[in-house]
C-alpha positions as CSV (number, residue, x, y, z in Angstrom):
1,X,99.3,112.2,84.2
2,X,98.9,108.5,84.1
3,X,102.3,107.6,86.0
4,X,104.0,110.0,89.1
5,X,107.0,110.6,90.0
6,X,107.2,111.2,93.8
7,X,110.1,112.4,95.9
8,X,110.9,111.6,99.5
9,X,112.6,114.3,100.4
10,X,114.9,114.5,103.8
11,X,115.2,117.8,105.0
12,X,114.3,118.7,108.3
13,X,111.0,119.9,107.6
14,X,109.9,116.9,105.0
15,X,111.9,114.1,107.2
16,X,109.6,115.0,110.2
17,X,106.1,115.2,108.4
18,X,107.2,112.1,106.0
19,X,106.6,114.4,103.3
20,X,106.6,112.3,99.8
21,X,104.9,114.6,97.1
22,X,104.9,115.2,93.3
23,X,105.4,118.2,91.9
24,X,103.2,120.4,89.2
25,X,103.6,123.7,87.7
26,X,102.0,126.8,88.5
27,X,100.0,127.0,85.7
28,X,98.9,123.3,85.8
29,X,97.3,123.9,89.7
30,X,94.4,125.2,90.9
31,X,92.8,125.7,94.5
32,X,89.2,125.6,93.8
33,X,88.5,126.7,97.6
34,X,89.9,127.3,101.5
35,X,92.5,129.8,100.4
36,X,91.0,132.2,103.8
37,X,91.8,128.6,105.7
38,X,95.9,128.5,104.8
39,X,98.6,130.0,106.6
40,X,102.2,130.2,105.6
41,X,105.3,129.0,107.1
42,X,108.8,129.9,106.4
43,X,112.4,129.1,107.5
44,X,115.8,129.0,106.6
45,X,116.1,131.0,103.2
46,X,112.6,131.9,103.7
47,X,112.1,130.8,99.6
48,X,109.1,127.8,100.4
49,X,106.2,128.6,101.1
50,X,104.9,125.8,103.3
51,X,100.8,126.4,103.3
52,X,99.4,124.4,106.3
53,X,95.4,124.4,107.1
54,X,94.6,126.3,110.1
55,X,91.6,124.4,111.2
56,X,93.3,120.7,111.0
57,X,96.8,121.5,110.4
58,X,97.2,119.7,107.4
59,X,99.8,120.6,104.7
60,X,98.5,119.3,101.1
61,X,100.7,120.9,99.4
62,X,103.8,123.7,99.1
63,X,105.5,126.0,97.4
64,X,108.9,123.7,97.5
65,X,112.4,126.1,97.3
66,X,113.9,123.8,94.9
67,X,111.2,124.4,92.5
68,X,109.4,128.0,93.3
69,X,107.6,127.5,89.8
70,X,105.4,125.2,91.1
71,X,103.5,123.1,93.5
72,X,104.6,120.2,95.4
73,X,101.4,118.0,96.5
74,X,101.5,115.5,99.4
75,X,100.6,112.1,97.5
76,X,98.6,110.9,100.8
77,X,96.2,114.1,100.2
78,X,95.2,112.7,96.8
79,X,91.8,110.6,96.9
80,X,92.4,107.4,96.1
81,X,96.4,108.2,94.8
82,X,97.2,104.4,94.2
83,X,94.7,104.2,91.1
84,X,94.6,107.8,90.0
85,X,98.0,107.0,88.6
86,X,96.9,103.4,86.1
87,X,100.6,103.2,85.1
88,X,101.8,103.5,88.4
89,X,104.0,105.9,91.2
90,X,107.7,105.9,90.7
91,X,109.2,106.7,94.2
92,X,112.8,108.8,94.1
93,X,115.1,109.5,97.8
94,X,115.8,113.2,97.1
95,X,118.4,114.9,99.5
96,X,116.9,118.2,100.6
């Protein structure tokens, strides 16, 4: 896409890790490799799926519970995010 929208989101898990991410479909996302290097964590309803790296501890992206048909992405893990978007980011407060 040539413009993103990105939420900052304030639950207790996202408020903590300053989580601001964009979210894609499922069929629109593909992890082209490190799947054996992921590990799951859940809480709460136990509905996201929050993938962190097990080597660095990284989380690049999710599987957010207000949208479990898709893939959140942590903007900061996009190379070079602030021109891979030409027309810009559009930032959004969301209340998790």
């Amino acid at each position: 896409p040539k413009k993103v929208h990105v939420y900052k989101c304030n639950c207790s898990i996202c408020i903590m890790r300053q989580n601001h991410h964009f979210v894609v479909p499922k069929s629109r996302f593909t992890l082209l490799s490190g799947e054996e290097s992921l590990t799951d964590y859940q809480f709460n309803t136990k509905t996201a799926h929050h993938l962190f790296c097990k080597i660095c501890g990284i989380q690049s992206f999710y599987q957010p519970r207000s949208n479990p048909d898709g893939y959140a992405l942590t903007i900061y893990c996009v190379d070079n995010f602030e021109n891979v978007f030409p027309e810009g980011i559009e930032w959004e407060k969301y209340d998790g």
